[in-house]
C-alpha positions, 0 to 999 in steps of 0.5 A: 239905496234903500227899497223905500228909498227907491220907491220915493225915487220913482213917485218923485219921476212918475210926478215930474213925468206928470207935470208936463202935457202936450197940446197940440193947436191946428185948424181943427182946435186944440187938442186936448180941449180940457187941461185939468190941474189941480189948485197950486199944482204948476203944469207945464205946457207944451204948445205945438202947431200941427200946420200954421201959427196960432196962439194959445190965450187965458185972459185971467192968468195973463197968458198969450203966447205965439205957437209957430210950427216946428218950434215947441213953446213952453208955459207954466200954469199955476192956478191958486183958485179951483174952478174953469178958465177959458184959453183960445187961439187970439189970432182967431178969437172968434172961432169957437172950435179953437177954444178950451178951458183949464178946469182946476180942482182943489 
């Protein structure tokens, strides 16, 4: 394999290992708050809960997904429009220290 074709190699697992993030939901919120992507980038998300169940909503992608304890679940977001979409615990939407946004950049 060529220098060139090592360094490709390597910018293609740096974006692979870019691609996925982890957010943790707990009684304290979501941590991260703000996830940012950039506009036809897919993400994928990792949802965990740090102590009960909760739910990780984004009304405008049509997402709503159950996050039990112990047990990772996964979800892609691809956003074809730049701007902020709100996502939220739905067993608890009334919360507002269990809410954050998706901001996406062209």
């Amino acid at each position: 394999m060529t220098v060139a074709g090592l360094g490709l190699l390597c910018m293609a697992s740096l974006a692979t290992a870019q691609q996925r993030l982890k957010v943790e939901a707990s009684n304290a919120g979501f941590k991260p708050k703000v996830v940012s992507l950039r506009r036809g980038e897919t993400l994928r998300l990792v949802l965990t809960s740090a102590d009960e169940e909760h739910c990780f909503a984004v009304d405008a992608l049509r997402i709503e997904k159950r996050i039990v304890p112990g047990r990772p679940t996964e979800v892609d977001l691809s956003v074809e429009k730049a701007g902020t979409l709100p996502f939220y615990c739905c067993l608890e939407p009334g919360r507002e220290d269990l809410r954050g946004r998706i901001v996406v950049t062209e």
